[in-house]
N, C-alpha and C positions, 0 to 999 in steps of 0.2 A: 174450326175444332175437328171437324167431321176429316178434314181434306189431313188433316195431320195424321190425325188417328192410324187412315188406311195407309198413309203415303209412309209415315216416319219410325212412328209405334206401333202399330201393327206386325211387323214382321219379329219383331223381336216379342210380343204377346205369343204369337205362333212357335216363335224359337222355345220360349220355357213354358211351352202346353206340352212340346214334341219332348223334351227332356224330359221332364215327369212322367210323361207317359211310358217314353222308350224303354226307359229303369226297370219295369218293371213288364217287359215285353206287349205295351198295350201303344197304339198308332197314333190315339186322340183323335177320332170320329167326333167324339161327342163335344169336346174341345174346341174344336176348330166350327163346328156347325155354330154352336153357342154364340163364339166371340165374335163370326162372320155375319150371325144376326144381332149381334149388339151393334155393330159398327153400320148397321145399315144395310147388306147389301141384300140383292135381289135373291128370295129364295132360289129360281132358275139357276143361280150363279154358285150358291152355295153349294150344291148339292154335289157337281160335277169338280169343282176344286180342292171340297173336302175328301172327297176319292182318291184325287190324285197327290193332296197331301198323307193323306192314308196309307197310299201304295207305296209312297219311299220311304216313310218311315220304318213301312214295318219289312219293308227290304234291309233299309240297313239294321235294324234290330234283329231279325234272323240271320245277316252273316256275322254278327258280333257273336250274337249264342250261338249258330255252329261253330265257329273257331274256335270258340272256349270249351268246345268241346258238352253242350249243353242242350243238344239238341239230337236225340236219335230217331231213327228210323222207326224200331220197335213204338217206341212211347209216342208217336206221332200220326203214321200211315191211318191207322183203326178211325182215329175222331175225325181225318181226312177225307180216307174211301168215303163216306158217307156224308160228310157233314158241306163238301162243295156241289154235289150236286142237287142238294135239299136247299142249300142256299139258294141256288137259283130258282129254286121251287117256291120259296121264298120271298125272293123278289117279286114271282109275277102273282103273288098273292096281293091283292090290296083290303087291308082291313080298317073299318074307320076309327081313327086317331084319337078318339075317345076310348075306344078299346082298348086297343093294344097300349095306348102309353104306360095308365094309369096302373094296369098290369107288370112291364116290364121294369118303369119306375120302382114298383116297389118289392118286385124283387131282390133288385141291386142293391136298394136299401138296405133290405137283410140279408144280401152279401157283405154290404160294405160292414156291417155290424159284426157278422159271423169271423170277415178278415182280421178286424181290431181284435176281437176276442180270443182266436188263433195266434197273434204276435204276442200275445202277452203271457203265452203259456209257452211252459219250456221247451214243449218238443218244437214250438213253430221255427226254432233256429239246430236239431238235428234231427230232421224226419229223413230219412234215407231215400234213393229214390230208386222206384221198382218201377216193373215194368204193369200198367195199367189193365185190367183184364180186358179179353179182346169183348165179348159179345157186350160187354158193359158200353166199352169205351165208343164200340160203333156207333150203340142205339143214340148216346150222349151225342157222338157229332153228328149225329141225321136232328138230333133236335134242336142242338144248339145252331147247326147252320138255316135250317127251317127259321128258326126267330129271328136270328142275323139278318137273312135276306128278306124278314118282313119288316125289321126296323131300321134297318138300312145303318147301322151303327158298328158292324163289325162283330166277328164272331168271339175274340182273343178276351173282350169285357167277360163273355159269361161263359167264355172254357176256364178261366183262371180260378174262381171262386169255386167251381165246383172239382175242379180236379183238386186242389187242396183240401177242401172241406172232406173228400174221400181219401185223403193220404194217399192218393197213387203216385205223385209224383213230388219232389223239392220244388222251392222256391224259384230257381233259378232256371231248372228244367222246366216248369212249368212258365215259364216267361219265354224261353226259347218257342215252349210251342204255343203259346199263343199269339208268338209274331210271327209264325208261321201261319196260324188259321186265320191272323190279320192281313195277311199278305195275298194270299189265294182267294180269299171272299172279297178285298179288296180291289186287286187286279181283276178279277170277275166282272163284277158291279161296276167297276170303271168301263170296261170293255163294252158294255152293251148303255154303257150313258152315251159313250164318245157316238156309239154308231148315229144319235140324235142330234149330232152336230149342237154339242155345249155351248152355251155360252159362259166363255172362262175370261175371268179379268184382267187385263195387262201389267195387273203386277205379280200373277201366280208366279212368274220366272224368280220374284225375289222373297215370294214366301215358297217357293220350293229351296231356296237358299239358305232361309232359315230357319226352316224345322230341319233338313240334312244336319247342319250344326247342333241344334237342340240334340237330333236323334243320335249323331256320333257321341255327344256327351252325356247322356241320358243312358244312353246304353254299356259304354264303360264303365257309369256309375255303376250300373246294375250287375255287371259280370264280377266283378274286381272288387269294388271298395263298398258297399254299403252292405249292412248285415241284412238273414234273411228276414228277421223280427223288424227292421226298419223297412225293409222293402213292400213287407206285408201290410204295415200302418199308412206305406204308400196308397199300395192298391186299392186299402179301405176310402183313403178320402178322393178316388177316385172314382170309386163304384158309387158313392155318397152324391158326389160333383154329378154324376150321370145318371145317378137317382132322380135328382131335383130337376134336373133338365126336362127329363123324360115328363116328371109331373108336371110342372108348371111353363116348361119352357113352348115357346108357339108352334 
């Protein structure tokens, strides 16, 4: 049953985590860690494949939203300049897991709450999208990349909730750049696992195969066809999903 799971049905579990996610410019960190320790494997193993699932997704989720034109320079650089190098500040923080979970768990929580509650109201489907204030949006990515690189989860989860909750940015824009903050905090934290010489499983080759798929299709959803009010109800039951991880997951 075990030997199926990873061999058969596994890549295609990973294919519609990375679609869900992509929609709505988010990688699935938390996705991918979950189902990899459902299925068994070795935390060592986990940690350095969910990275690198991480990193192509939210590659191809950032060049879908830049060609659609959903991604600018303005609404972006501010949460950057500050938010990857705090990341890595981040990482080399270690806090015990008692801590931090039960904390960041439930914050998401009440994002994921805050999101549903925003789709349902009329503006969640015409908020325009402006350009984010600078001194705001800095302090925001020095904090949000600080928690990123201490939960090791990606930053793009908890840029999303909170740029909307402050209207500075649309739906769509705001998934552009959070596959962008998922991308660079990811490529980062990949970059200094690898130098530990990983142990990566030998079927990564065909679950990188099949979250690309997911994310091509996950991310067309999200530019194109799905409204911003559905999108949002997305990202609610995935802040929800990464909630409960967070709390009760090992």
């Amino acid at each position: 049953m075990e030997l199926t799971l990873q061999h058969t049905l596994f890549p295609l579990v990973l294919a519609f985590i990375a679609a869900a996610y992509a929609a709505v410019g988010q990688a699935g960190a938390t996705g991918y860690i979950a189902a990899m320790g459902l299925a068994g494997f070795a935390p060592d193993v986990i940690r350095p494949a969910a990275l690198a699932l991480n990193t192509l997704v939210a590659a191809i989720g950032t060049a879908r939203f830049a060609r659609a034109g959903h991604l600018t320079w303005r609404a972006t650089y501010p949460f950057i300049l500050l938010g990857l190098p705090f990341s890595i500040l981040g990482g080399a923080t270690h806090l015990p897991a008692h801590i931090y979970k039960p904390v960041v768990g439930a914050l998401l929580i009440v994002a994921a709450w805050q999101m549903a509650r925003l789709a349902r109201s009329a503006r969640a489907t015409g908020q325009p999208a402006v350009a984010p204030p600078l001194l705001a949006s800095l302090v925001a990515g020095a904090a949000i990349g600080f928690v990123a690189g201490v939960t090791g989860i990606g930053g793009g989860i908890f840029v999303a909730p909170l740029v909307l909750w402050l209207r500075w940015l649309d739906m769509r824009h705001t998934a552009g750049l959070s596959a962008l903050f998922n991308l660079l905090n990811s490529a980062a934290a990949l970059a200094g696992v690898w130098g530990t010489s990983p142990k990566l499983p030998g079927e990564l080759p065909w679950w990188l195969a099949a979250v690309a798929v997911g994310a091509a299709l996950g991310s067309w959803l999200g530019v194109r066809h799905l409204a911003p009010s559905v999108l949002r109800y997305i990202l609610a039951a995935l802040l929800l999903a990464g909630g409960a991880w967070m709390l009760i997951g090992r």
